[in-house]
Residue frames as a rotation matrix with the C-alpha (Angstrom) as fourth column:
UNK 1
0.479 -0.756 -0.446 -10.47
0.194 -0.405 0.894 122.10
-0.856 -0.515 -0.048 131.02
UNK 2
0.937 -0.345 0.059 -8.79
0.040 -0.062 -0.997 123.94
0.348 0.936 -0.044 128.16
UNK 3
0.397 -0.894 0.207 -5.12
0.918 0.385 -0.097 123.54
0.007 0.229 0.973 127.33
UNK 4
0.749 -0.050 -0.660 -3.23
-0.262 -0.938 -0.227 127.42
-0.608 0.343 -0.716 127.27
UNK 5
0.992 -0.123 0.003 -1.58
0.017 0.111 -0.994 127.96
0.122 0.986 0.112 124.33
UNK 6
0.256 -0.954 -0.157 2.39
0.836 0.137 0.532 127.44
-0.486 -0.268 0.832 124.15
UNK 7
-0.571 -0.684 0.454 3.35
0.678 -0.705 -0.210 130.42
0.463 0.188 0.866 122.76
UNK 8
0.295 0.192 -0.936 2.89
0.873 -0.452 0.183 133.19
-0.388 -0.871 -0.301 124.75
UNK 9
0.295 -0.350 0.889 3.05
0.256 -0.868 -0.426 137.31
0.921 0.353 -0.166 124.07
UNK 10
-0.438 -0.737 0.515 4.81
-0.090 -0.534 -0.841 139.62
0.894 -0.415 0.168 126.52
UNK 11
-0.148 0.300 0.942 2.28
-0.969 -0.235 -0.078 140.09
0.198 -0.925 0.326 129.55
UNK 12
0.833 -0.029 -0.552 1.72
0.055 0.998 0.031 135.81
0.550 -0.056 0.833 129.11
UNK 13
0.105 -0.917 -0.384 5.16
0.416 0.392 -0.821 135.26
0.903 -0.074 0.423 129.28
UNK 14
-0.567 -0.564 0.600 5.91
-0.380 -0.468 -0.798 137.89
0.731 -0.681 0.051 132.48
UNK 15
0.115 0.804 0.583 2.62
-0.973 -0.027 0.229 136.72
0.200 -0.594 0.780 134.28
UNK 16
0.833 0.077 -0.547 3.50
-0.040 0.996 0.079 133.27
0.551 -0.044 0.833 133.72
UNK 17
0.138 -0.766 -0.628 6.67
0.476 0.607 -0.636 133.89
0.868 -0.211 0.448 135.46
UNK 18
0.338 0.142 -0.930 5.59
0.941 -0.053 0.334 135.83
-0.002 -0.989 -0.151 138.11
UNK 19
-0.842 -0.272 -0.467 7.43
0.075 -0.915 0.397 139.72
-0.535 0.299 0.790 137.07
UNK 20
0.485 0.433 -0.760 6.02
-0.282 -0.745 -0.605 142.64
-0.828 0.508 -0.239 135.41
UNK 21
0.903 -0.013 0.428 6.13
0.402 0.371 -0.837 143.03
-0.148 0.928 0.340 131.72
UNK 22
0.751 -0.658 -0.048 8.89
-0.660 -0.746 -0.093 145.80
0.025 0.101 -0.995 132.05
UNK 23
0.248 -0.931 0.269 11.19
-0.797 -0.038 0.602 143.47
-0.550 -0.364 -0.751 133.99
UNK 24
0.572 0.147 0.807 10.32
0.270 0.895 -0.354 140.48
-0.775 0.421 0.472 131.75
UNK 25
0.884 -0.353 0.307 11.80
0.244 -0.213 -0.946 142.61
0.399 0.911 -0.102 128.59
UNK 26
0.555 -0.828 0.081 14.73
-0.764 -0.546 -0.345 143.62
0.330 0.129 -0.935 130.53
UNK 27
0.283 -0.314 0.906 15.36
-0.349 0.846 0.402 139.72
-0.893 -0.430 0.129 131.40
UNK 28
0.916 0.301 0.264 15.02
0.291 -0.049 -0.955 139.29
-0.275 0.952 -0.132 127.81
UNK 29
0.941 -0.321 0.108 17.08
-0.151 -0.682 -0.716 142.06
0.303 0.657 -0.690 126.99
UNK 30
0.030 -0.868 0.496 20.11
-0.994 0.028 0.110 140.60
-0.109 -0.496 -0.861 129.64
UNK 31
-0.297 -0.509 -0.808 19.68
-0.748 0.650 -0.136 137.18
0.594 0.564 -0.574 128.45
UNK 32
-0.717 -0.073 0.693 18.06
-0.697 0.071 -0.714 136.06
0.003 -0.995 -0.102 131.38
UNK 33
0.044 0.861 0.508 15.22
-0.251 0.501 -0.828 134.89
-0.967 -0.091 0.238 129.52
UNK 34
-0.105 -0.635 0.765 14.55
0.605 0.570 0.556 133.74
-0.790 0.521 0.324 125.88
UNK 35
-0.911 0.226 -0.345 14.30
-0.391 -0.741 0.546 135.80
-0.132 0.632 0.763 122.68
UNK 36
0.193 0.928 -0.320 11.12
-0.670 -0.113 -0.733 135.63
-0.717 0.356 0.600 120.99
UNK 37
0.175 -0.031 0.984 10.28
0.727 0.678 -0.108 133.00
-0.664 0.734 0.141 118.30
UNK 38
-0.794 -0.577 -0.191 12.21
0.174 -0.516 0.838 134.41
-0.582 0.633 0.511 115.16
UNK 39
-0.846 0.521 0.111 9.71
-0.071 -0.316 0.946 136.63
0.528 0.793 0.304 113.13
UNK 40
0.295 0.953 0.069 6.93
0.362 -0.178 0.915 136.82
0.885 -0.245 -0.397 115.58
UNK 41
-0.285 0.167 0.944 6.23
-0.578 -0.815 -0.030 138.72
0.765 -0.554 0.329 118.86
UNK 42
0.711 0.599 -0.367 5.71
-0.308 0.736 0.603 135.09
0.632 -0.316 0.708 120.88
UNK 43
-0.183 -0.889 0.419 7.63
-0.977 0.118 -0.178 133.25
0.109 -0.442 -0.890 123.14
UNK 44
-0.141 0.152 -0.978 7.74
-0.245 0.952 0.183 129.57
0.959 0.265 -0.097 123.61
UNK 45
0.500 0.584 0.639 6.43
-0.811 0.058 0.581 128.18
0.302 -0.810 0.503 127.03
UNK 46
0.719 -0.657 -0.228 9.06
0.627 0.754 -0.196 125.18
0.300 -0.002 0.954 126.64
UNK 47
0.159 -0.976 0.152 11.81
0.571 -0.035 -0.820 127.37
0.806 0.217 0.551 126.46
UNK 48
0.336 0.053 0.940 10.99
-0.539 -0.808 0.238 129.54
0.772 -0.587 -0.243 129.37
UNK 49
0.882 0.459 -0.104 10.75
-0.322 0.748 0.580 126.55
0.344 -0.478 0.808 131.26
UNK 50
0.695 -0.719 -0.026 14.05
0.614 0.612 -0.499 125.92
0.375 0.330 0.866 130.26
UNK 51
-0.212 -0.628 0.749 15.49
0.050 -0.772 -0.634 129.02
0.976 -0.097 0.195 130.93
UNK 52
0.224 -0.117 0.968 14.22
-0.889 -0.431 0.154 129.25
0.399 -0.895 -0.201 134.51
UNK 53
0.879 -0.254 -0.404 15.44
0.182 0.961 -0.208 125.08
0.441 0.110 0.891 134.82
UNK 54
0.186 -0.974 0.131 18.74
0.787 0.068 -0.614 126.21
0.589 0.217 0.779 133.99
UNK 55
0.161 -0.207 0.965 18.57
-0.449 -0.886 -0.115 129.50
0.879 -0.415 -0.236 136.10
UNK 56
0.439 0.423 0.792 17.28
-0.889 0.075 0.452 127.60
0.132 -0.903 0.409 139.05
UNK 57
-0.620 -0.749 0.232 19.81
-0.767 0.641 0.018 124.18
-0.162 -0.167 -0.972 138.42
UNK 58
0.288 0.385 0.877 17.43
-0.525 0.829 -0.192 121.98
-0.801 -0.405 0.441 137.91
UNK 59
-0.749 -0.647 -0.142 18.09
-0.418 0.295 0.859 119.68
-0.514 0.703 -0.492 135.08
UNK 60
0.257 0.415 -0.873 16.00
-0.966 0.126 -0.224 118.77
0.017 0.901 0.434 132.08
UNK 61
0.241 0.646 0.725 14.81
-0.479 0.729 -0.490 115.43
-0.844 -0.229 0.485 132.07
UNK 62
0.612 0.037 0.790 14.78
0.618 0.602 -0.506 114.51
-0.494 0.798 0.345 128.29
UNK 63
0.565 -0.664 -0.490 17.97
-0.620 -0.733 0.279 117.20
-0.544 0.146 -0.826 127.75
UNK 64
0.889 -0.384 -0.250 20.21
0.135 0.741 -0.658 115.67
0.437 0.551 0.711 124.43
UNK 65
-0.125 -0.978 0.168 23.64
0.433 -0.206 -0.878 116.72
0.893 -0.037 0.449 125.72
UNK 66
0.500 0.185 -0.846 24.19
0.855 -0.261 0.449 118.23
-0.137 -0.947 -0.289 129.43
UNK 67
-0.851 -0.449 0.272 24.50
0.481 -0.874 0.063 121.89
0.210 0.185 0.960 128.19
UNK 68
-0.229 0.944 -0.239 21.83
0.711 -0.006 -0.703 123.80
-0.665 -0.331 -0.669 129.92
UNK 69
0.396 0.578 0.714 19.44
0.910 -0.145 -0.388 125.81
-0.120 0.803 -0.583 127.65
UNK 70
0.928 -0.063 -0.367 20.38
-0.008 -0.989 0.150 129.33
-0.372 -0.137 -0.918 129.21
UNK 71
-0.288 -0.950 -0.121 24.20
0.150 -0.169 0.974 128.16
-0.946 0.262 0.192 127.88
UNK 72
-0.457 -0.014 0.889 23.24
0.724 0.575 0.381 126.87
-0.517 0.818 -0.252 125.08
UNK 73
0.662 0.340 0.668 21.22
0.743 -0.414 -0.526 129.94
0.098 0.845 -0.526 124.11
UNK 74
0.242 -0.812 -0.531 24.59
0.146 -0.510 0.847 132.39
-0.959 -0.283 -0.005 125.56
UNK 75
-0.539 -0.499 0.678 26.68
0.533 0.421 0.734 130.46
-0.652 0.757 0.039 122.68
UNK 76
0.013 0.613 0.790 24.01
1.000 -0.022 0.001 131.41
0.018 0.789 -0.614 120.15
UNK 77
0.886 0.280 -0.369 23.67
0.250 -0.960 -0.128 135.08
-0.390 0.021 -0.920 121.39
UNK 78
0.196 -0.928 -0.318 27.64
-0.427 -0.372 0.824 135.89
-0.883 -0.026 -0.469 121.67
UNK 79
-0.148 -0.571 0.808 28.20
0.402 0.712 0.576 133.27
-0.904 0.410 0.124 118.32
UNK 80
-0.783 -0.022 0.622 26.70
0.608 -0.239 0.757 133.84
0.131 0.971 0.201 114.77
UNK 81
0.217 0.837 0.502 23.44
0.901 -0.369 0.226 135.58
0.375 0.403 -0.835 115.28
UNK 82
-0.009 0.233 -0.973 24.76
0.679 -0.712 -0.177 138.54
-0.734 -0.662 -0.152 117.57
UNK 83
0.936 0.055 0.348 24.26
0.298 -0.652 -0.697 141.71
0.189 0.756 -0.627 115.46
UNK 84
0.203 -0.699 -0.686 27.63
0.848 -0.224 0.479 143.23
-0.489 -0.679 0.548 114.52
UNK 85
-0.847 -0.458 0.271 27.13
0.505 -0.852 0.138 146.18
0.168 0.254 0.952 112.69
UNK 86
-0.402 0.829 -0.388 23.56
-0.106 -0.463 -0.880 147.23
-0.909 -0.313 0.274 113.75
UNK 87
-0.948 -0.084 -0.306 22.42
-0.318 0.264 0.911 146.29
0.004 0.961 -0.277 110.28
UNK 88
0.019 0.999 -0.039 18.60
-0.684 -0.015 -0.730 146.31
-0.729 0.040 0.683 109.48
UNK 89
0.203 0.407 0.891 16.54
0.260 0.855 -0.450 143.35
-0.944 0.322 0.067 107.46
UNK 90
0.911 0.371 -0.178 16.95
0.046 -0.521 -0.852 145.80
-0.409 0.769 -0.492 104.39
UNK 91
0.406 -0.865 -0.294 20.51
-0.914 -0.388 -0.121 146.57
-0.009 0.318 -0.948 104.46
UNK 92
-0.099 -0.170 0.980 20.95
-0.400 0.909 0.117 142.87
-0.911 -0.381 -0.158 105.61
UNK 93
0.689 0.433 0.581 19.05
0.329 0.527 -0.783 141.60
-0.646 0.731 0.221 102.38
UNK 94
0.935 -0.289 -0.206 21.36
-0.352 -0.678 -0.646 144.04
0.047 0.676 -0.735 99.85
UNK 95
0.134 -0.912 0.387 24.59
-0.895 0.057 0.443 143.15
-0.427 -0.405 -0.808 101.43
UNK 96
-0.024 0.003 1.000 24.04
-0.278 0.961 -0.009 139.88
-0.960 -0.278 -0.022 101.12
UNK 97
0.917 0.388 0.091 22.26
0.152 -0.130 -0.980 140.16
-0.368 0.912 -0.178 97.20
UNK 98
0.735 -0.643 -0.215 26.31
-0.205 -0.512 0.834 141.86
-0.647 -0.569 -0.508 96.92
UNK 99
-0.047 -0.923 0.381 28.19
-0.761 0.280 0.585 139.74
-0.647 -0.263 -0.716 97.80
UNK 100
-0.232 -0.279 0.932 26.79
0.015 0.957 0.290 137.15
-0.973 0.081 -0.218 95.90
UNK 101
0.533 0.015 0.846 26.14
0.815 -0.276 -0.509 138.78
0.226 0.961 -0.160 92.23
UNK 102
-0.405 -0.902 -0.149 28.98
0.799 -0.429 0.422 141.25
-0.445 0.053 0.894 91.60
UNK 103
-0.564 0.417 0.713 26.62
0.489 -0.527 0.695 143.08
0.665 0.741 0.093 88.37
UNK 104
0.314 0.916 -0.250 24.62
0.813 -0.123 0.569 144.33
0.490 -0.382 -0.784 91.56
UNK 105
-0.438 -0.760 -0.480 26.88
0.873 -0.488 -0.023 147.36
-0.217 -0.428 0.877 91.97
UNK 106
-0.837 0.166 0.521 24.42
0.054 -0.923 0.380 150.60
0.544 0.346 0.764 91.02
UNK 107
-0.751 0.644 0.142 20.97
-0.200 -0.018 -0.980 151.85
-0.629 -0.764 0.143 92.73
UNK 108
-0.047 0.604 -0.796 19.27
-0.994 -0.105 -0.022 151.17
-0.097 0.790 0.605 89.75
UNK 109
-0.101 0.117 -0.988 19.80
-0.210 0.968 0.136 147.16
0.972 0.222 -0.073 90.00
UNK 110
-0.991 -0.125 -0.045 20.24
0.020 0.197 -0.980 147.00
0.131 -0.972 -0.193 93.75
UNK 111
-0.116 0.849 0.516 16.44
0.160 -0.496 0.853 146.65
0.980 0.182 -0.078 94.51
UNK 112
0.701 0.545 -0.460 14.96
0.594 -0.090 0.799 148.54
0.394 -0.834 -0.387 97.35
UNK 113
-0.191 -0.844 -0.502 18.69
0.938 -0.308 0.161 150.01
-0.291 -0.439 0.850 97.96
UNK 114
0.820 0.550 0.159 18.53
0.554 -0.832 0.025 153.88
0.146 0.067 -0.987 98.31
UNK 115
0.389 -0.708 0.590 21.23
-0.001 -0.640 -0.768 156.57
0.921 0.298 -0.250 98.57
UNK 116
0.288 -0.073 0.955 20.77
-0.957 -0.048 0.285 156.79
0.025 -0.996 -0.083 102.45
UNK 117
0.887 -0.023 0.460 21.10
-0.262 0.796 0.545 152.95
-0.379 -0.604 0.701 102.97
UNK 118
0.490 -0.850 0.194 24.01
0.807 0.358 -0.470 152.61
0.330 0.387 0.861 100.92
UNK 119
0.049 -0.823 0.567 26.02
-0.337 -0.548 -0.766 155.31
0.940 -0.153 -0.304 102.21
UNK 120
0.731 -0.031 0.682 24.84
-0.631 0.351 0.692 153.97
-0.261 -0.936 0.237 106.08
UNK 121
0.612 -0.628 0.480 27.15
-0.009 0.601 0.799 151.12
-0.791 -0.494 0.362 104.39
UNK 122
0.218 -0.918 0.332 29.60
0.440 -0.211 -0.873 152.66
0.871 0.337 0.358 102.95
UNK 123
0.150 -0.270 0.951 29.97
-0.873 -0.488 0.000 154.88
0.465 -0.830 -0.309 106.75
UNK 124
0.706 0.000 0.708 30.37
-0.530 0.663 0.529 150.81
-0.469 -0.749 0.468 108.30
UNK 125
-0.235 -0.946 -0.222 33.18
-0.750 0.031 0.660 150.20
-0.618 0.322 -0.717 105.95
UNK 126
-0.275 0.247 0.929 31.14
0.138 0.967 -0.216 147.39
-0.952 0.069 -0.300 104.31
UNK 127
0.701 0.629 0.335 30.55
0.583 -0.235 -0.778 149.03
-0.411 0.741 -0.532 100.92
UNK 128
-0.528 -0.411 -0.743 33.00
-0.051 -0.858 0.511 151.62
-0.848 0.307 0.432 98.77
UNK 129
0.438 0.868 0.233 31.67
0.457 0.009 -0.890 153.73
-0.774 0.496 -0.393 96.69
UNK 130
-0.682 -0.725 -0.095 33.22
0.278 -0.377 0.883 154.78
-0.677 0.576 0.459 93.25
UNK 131
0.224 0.492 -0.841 31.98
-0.734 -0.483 -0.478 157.39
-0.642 0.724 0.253 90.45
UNK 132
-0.464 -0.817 -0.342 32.01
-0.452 -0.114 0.885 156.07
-0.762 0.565 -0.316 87.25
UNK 133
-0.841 0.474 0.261 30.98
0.222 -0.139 0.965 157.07
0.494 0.870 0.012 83.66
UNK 134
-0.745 0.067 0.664 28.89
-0.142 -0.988 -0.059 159.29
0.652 -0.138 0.745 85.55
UNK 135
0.584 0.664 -0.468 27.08
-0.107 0.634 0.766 156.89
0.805 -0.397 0.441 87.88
UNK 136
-0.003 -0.714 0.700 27.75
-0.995 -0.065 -0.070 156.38
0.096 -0.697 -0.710 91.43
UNK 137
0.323 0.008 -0.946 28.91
-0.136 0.990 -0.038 151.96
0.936 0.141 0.321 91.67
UNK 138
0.556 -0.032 0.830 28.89
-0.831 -0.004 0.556 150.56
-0.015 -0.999 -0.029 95.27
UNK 139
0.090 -0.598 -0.797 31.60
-0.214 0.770 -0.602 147.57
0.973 0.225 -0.059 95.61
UNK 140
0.950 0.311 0.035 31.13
-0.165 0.404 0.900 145.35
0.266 -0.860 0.435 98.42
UNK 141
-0.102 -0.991 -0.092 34.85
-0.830 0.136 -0.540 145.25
0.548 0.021 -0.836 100.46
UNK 142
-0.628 -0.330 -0.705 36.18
-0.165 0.942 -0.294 142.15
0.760 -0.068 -0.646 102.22
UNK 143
-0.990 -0.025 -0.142 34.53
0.139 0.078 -0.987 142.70
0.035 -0.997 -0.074 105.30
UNK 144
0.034 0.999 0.011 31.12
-0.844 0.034 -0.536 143.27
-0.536 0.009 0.844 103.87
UNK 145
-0.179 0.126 -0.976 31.63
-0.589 0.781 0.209 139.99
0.788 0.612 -0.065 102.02
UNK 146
-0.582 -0.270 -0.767 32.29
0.073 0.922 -0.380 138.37
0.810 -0.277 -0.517 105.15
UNK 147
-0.899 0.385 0.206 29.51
-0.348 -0.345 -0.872 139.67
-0.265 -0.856 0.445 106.73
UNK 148
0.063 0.612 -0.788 27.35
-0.950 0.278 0.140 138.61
0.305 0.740 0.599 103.81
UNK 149
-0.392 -0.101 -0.914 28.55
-0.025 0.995 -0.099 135.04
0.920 -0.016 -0.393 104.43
UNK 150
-0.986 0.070 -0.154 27.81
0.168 0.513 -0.842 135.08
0.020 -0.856 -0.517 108.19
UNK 151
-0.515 0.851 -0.107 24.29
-0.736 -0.502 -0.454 136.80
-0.440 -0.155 0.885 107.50
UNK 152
0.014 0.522 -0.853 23.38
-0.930 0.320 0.181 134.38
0.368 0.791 0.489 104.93
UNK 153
-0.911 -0.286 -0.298 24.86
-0.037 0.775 -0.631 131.22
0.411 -0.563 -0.716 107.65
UNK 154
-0.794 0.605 -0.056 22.34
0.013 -0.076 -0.997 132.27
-0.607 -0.793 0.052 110.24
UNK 155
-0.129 0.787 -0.604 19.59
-0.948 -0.276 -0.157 132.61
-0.290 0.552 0.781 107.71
UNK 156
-0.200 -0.473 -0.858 20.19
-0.832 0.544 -0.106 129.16
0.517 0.693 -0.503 107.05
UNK 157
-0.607 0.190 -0.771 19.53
0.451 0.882 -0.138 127.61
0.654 -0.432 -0.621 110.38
UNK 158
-0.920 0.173 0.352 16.86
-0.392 -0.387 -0.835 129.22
-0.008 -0.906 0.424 110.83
C-alpha cells in the first residue's frame, strides 16, 4: 500500500475534494479553499483538511489556539500579504532595493529596472521621477517606502 503524496497539484487537490478543477480555482480564488504553497503550484493535503474542518465546524484535534484555519488564513489574506498595488515580483524587488539604499535612484544602478516598470511606479504614486543633469532620478515617496517595509515584513515570514 503506497502512501499519496501530501502536496497535491490542481486536479489532486479538486478530485480529492470531490469538485472540478474549475470550481476548485474559483474556491481558491474566494477563499474558500487554501492558496498554494508559496513559490510552487502545490497545495498541502493538511491544510485542505483544514479548510473543509473549519468549513464544515468540525474542530481540529491538535489545533494551538481555537481560531479555525479558514479564519486564521482570512486574517492573513485581508492583513499583510493582500496585494495592494497589483505590484509584480520585479517591481516588488526594486521598490524594496529603494527604499532601503537611497544611491539606487537612476536605471543604470537600479538592476533589472526599465523605463516601463518605473514609470508603472511612478503612475501608482510610489516613485517620482525628476530630470537631473540630464538623467532621469526616480525617488521613492512615503508611500512607496511604506510599501517597501510591508513587502519586505511578509518576505520575512515566509
Amino acid at each position: 500500500m503506497t502512501t499519496p503524496p501530501r502536496l497535491i497539484g490542481r486536479k489532486e487537490a479538486a478530485a480529492y475534494c470531490g469538485i472540478s478543477p474549475t470550481c476548485f480555482s474559483m474556491w481558491v480564488a474566494r477563499g474558500i479553499m487554501p492558496p498554494t504553497l508559496p513559490g510552487t503550484r502545490r497545495w498541502d493535503r493538511r491544510a485542505i483538511d483544514a479548510m473543509l474542518s473549519a468549513l464544515s465546524g468540525i474542530s481540529e484535534p491538535d489545533a494551538i489556539d481555537d481560531r479555525s484555519a479558514l479564519k486564521k488564513w482570512r486574517e492573513k489574506k485581508n492583513g499583510y500579504d493582500s496585494p495592494r498595488f497589483g505590484l509584480d515580483a520585479k517591481s516588488e524587488n526594486i521598490l524594496v532595493a529603494m527604499s532601503y539604499n537611497t544611491d539606487l535612484n537612476t536605471l543604470d544602478v537600479l538592476p533589472g529596472a526599465g523605463p516601463v516598470l518605473m514609470g508603472r511606479l511612478v503612475g501608482k504614486g510610489l516613485v517620482k521621477g525628476q530630470a537631473a543633469e540630464g538623467q532621469q532620478r526616480y525617488i521613492i515617496t512615503e508611500e512607496g517606502h511604506a510599501e517597501a517595509v510591508r513587502i519586505f515584513e511578509m518576505w520575512k515570514r515566509r
